[in-house]
gemmi code that builds the backbone of each chain (N, CA, C; Angstrom):
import gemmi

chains = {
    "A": [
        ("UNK", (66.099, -8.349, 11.635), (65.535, -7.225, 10.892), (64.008, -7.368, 10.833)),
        ("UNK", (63.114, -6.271, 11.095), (61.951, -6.352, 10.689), (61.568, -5.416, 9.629)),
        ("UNK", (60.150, -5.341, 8.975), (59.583, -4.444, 8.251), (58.721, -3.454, 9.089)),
        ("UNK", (58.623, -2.558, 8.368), (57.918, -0.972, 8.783), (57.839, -0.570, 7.917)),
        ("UNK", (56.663, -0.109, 8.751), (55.553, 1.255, 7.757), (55.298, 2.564, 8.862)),
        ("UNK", (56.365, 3.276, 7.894), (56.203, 4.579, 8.698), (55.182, 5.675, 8.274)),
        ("UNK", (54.256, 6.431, 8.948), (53.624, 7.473, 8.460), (54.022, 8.770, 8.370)),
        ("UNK", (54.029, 10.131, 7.875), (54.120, 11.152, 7.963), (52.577, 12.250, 7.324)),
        ("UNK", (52.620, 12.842, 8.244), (51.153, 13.802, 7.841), (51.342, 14.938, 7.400)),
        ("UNK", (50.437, 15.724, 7.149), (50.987, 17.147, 7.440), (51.720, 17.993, 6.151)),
        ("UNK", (52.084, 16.472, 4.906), (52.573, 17.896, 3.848), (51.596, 17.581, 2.568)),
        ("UNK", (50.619, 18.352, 2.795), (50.160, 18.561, 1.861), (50.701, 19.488, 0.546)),
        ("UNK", (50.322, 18.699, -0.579), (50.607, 19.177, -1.589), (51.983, 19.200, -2.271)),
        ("UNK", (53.053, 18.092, -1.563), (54.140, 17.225, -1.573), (54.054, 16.605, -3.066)),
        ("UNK", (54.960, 17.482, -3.672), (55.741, 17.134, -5.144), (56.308, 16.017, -5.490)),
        ("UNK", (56.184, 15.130, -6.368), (57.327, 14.483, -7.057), (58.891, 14.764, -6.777)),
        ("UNK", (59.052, 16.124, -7.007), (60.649, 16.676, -6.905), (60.940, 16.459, -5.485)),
        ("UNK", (59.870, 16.998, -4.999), (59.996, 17.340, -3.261), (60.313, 15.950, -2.649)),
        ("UNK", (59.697, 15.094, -3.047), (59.429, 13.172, -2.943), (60.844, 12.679, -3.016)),
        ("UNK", (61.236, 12.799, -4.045), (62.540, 12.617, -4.494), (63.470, 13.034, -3.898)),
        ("UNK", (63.796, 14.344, -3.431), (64.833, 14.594, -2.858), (64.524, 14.206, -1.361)),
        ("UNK", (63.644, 14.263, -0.577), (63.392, 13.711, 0.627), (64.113, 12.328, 0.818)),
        ("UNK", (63.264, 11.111, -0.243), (63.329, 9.982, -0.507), (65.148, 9.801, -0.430)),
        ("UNK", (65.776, 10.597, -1.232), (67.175, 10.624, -1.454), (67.821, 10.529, -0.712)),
        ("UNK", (67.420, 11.774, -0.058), (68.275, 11.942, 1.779), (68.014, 10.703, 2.805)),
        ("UNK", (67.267, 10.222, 2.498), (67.360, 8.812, 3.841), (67.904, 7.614, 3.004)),
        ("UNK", (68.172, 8.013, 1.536), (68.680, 6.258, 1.503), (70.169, 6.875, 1.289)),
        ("UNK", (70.518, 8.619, 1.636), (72.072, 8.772, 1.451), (72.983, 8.340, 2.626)),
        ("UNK", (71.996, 8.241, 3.956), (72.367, 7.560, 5.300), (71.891, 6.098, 5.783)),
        ("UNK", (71.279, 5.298, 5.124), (70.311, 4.827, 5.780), (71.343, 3.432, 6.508)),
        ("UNK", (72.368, 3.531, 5.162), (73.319, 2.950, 5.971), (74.020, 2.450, 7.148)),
        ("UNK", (74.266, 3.709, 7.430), (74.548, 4.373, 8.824), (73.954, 3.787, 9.863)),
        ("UNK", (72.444, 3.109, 9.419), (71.488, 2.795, 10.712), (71.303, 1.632, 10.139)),
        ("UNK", (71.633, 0.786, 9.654), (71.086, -0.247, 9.376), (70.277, -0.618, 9.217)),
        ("UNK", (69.453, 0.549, 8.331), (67.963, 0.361, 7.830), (68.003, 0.103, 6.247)),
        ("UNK", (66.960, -0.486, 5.387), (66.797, -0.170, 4.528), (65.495, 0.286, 4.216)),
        ("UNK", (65.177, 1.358, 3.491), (64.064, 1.983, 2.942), (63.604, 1.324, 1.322)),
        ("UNK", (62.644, 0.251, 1.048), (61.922, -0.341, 0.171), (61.368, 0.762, -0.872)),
        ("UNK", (60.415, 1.617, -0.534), (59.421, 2.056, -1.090), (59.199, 3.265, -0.119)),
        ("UNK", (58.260, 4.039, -0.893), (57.556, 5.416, -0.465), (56.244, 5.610, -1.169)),
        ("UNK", (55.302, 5.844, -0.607), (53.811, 6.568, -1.743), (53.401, 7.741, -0.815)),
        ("UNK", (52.650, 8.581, -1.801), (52.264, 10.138, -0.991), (51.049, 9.961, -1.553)),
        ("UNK", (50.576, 10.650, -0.921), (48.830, 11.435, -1.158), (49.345, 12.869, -0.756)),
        ("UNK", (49.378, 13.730, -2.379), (49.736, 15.028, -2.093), (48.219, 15.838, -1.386)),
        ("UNK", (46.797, 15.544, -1.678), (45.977, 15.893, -0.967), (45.651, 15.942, 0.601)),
        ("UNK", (45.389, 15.146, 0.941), (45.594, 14.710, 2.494), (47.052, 14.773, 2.773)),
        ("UNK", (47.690, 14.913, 2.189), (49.510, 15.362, 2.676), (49.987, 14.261, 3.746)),
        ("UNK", (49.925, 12.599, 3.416), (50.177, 11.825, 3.674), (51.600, 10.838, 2.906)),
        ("UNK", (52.453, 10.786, 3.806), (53.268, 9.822, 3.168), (53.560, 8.382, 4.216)),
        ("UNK", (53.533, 7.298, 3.167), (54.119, 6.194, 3.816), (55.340, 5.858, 3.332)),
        ("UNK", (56.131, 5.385, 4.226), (57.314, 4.298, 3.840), (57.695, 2.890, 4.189)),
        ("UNK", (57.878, 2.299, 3.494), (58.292, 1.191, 3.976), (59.499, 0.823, 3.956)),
        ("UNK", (60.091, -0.214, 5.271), (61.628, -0.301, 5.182), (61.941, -1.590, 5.879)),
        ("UNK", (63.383, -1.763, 5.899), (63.732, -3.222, 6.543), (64.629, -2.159, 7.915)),
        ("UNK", (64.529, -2.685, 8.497), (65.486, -1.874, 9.892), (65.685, -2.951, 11.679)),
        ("UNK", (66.495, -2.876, 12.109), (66.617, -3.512, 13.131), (65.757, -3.072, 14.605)),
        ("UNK", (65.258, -2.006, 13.710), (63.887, -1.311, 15.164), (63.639, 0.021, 14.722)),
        ("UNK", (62.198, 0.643, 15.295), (61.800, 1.753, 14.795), (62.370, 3.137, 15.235)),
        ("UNK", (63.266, 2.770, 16.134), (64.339, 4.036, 16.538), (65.381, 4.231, 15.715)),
        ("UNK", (65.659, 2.899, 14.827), (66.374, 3.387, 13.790), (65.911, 3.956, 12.552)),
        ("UNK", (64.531, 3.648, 12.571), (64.196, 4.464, 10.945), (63.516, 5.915, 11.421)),
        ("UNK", (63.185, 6.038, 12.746), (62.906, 7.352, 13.492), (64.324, 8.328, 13.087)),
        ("UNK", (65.757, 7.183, 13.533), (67.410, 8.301, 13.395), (67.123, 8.909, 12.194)),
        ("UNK", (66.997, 7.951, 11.100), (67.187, 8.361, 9.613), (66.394, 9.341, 9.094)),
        ("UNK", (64.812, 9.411, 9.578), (64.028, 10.138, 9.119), (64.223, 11.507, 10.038)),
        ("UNK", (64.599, 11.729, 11.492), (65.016, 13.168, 11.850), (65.751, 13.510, 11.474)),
        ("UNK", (67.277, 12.980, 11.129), (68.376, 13.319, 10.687), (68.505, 13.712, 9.059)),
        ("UNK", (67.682, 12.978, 8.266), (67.290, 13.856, 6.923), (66.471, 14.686, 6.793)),
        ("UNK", (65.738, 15.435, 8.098), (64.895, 16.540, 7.930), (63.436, 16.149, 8.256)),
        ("UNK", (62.785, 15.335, 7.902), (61.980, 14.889, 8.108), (61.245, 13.546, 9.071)),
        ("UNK", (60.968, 13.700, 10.273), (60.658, 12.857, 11.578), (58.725, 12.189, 11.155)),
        ("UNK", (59.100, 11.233, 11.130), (57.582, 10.368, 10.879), (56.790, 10.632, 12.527)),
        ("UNK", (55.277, 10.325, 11.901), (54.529, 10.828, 12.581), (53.928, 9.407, 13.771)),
        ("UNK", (54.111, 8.412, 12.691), (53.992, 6.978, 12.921), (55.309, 6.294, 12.279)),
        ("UNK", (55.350, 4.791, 13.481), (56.367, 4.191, 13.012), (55.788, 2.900, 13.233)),
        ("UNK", (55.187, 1.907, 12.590), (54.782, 0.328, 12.927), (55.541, -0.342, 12.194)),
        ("UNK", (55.950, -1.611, 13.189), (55.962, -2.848, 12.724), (55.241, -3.171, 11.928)),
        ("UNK", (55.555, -4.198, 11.029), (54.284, -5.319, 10.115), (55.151, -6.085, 9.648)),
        ("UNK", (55.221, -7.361, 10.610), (55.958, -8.267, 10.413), (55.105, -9.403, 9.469)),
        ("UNK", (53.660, -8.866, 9.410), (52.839, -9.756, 8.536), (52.896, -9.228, 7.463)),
        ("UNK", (52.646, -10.139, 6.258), (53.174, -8.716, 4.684), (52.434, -10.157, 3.909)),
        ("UNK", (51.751, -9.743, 2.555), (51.253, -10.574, 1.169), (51.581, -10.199, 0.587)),
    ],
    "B": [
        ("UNK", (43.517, 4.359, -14.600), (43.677, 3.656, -12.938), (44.723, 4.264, -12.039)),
        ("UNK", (44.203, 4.247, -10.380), (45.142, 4.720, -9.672), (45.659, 4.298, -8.635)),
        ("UNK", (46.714, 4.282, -8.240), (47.001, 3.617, -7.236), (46.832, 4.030, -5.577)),
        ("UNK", (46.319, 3.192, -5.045), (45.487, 3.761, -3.373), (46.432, 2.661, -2.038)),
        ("UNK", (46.378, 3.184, -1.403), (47.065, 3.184, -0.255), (45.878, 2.925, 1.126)),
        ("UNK", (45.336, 1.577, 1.474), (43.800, 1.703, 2.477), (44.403, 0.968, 3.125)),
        ("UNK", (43.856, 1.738, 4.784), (43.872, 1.034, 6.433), (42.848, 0.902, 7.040)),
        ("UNK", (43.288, -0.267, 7.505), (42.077, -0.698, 8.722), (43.213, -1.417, 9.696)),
        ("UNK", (42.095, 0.219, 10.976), (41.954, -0.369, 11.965), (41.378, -1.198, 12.788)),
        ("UNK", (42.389, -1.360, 14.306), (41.471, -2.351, 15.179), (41.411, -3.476, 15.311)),
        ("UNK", (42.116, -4.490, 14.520), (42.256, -5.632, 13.934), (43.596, -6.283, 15.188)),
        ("UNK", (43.708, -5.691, 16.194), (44.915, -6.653, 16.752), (44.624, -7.946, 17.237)),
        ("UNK", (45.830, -8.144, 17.053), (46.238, -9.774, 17.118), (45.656, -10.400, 16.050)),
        ("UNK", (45.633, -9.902, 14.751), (45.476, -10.357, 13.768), (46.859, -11.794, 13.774)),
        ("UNK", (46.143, -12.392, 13.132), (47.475, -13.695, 12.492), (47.343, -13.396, 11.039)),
        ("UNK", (48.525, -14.263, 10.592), (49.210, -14.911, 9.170), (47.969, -15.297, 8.328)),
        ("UNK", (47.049, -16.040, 9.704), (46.338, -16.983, 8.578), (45.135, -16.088, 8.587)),
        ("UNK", (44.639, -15.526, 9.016), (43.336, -14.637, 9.080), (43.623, -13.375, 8.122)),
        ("UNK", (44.737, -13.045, 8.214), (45.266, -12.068, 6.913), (45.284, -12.869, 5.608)),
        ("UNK", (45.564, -14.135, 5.720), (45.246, -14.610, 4.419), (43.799, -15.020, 3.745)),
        ("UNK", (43.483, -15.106, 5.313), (41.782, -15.778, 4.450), (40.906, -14.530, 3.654)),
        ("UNK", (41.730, -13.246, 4.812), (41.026, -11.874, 4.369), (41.526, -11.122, 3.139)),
        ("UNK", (42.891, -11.260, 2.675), (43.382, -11.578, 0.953), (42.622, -11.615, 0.033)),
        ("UNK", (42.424, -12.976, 0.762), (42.349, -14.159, -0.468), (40.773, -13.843, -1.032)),
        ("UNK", (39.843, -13.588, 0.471), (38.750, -12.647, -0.422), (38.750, -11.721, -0.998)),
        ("UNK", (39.532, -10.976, -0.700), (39.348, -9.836, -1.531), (39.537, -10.320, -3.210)),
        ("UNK", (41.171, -10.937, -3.253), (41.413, -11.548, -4.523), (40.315, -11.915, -5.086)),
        ("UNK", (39.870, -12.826, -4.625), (38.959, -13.878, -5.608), (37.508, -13.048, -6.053)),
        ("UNK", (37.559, -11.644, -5.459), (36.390, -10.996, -6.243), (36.965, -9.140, -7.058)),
        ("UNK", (37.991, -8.824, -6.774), (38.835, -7.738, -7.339), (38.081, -7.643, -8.216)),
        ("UNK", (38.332, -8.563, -9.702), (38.319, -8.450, -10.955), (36.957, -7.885, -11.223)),
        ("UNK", (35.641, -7.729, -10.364), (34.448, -7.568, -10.333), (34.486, -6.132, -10.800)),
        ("UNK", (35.358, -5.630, -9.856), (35.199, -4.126, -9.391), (36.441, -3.525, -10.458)),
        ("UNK", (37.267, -4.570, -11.025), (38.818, -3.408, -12.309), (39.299, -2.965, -10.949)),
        ("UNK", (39.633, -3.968, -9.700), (40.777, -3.510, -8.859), (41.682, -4.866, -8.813)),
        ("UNK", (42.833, -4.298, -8.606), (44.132, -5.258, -8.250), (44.668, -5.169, -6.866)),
        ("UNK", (44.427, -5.667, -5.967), (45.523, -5.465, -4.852), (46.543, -5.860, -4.999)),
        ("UNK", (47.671, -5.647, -4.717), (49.072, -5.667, -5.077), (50.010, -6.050, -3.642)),
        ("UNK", (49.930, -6.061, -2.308), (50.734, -5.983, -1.557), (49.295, -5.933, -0.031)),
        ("UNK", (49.915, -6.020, 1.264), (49.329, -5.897, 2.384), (50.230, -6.238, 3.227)),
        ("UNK", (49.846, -5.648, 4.435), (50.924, -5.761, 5.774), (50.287, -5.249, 6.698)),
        ("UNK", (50.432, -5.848, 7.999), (49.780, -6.135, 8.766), (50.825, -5.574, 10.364)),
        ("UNK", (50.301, -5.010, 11.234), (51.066, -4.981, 12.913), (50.007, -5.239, 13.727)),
        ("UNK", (50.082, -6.680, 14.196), (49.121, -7.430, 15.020), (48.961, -6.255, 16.040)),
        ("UNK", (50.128, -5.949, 16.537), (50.557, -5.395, 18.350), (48.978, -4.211, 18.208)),
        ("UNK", (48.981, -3.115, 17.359), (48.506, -2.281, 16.949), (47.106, -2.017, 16.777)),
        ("UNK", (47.502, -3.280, 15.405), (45.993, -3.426, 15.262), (45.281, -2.678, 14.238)),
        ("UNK", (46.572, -2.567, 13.144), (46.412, -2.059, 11.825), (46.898, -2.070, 10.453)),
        ("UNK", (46.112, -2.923, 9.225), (46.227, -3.268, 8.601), (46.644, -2.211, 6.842)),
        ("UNK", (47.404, -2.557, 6.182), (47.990, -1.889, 5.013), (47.644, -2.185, 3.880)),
        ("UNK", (46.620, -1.866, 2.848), (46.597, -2.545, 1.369), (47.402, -1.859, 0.659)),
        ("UNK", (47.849, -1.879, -0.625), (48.611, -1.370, -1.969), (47.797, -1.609, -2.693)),
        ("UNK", (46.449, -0.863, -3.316), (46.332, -1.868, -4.639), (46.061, -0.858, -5.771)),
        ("UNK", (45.736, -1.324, -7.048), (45.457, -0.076, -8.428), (44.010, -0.236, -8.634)),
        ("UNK", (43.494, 0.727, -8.554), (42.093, 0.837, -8.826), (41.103, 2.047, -9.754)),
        ("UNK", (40.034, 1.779, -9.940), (39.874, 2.920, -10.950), (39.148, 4.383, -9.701)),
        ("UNK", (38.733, 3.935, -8.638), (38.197, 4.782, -7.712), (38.197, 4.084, -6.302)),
        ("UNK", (38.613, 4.734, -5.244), (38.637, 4.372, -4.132), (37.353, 3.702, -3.585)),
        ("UNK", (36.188, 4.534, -4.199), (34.547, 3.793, -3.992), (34.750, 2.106, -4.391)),
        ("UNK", (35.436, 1.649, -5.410), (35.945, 0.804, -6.006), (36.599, -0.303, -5.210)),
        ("UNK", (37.466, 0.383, -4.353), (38.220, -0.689, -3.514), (37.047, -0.963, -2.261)),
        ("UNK", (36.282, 0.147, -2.003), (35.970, -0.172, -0.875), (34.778, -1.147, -1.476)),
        ("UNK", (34.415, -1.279, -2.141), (33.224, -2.222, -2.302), (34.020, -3.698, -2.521)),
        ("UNK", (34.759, -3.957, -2.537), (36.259, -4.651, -2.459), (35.973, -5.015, -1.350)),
        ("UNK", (36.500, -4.251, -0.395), (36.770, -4.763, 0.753), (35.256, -4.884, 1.970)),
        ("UNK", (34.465, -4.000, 1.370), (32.877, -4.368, 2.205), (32.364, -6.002, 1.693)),
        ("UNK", (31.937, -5.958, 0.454), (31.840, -7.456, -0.203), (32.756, -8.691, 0.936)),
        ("UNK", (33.801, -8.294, 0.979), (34.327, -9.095, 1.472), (34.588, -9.179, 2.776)),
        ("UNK", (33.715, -8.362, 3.592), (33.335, -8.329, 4.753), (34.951, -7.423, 5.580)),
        ("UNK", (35.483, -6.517, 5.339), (36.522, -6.151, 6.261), (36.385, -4.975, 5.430)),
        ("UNK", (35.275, -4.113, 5.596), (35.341, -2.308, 5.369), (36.944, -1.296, 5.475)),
        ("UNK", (37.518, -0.870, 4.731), (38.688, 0.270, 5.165), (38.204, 1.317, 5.674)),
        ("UNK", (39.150, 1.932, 7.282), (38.428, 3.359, 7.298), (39.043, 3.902, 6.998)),
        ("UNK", (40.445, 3.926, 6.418), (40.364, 5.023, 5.036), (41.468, 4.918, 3.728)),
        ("UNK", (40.783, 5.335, 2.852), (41.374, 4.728, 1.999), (42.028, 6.257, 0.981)),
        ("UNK", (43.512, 6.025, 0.627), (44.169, 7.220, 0.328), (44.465, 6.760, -0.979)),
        ("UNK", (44.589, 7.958, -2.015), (45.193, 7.526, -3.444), (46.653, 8.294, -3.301)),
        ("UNK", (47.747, 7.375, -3.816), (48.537, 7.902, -3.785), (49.542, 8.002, -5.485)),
        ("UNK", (49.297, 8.959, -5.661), (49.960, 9.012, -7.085), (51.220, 9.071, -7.327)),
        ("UNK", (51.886, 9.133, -6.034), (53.321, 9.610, -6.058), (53.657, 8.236, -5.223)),
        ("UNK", (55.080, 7.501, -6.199), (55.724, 6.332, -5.367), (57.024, 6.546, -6.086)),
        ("UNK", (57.582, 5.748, -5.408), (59.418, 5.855, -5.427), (59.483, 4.101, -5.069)),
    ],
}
model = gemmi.Model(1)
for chain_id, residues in chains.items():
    chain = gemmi.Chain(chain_id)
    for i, (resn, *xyz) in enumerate(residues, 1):
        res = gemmi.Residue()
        res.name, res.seqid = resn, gemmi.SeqId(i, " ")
        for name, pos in zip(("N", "CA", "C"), xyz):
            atom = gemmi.Atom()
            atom.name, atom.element = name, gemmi.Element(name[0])
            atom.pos, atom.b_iso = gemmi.Position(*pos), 0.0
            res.add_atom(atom)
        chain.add_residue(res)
    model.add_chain(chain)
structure = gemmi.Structure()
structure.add_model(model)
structure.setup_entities()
């Protein structure tokens, strides 16, 4: 398993509610892929979100994030972490 | 205080230990500036680095991270986490 930090751009002005139910939908599958999703933070201004997750490769947190609607823009490794 | 989300690029083939020495400065002068870093992660391959930290202004972190010689090019507040 490694860690990732996925990016997504593009929604500006991305709600709490909106956060939440997004957030929801990938940990209602994430299973499925043998990912786990840690964390999420947004910048509703710049309409930036990151996630972070545990997953066996970035094609699997790519499945989870098209398949709940939402496809990241970036997907890195960071096997280095403090 | 708010919580910010800053990357830097360019940095590949970063190591373990050069991410720590670059930490550990930041740490040992935070308290100057009323910032906390909280977390970092790193993708050598790439060549781009992740902070987490709480701060009272992003101007804030970055004098953080200039002081300590490794500038962010950009640094996001993110008010929204899960």
């Amino acid at each position: 398993m490694t860690r990732f930090m996925d990016v997504h751009h593009g929604v500006k002005g991305v709600t709490a509610e909106r956060m939440r139910e997004a957030y929801q939908a990938d940990l209602a599958i994430e299973e499925e892929e043998d990912v786990h999703f840690e964390r999420t933070w947004a910048d509703p201004e710049s309409g930036t979100v990151y996630c972070l997750s545990e997953a066996p490769s970035a094609e699997a947190v790519q499945r989870v994030h098209e398949r709940a609607g939402h496809k990241a823009d970036e997907i890195h490794p960071v096997p280095l972490s403090m």
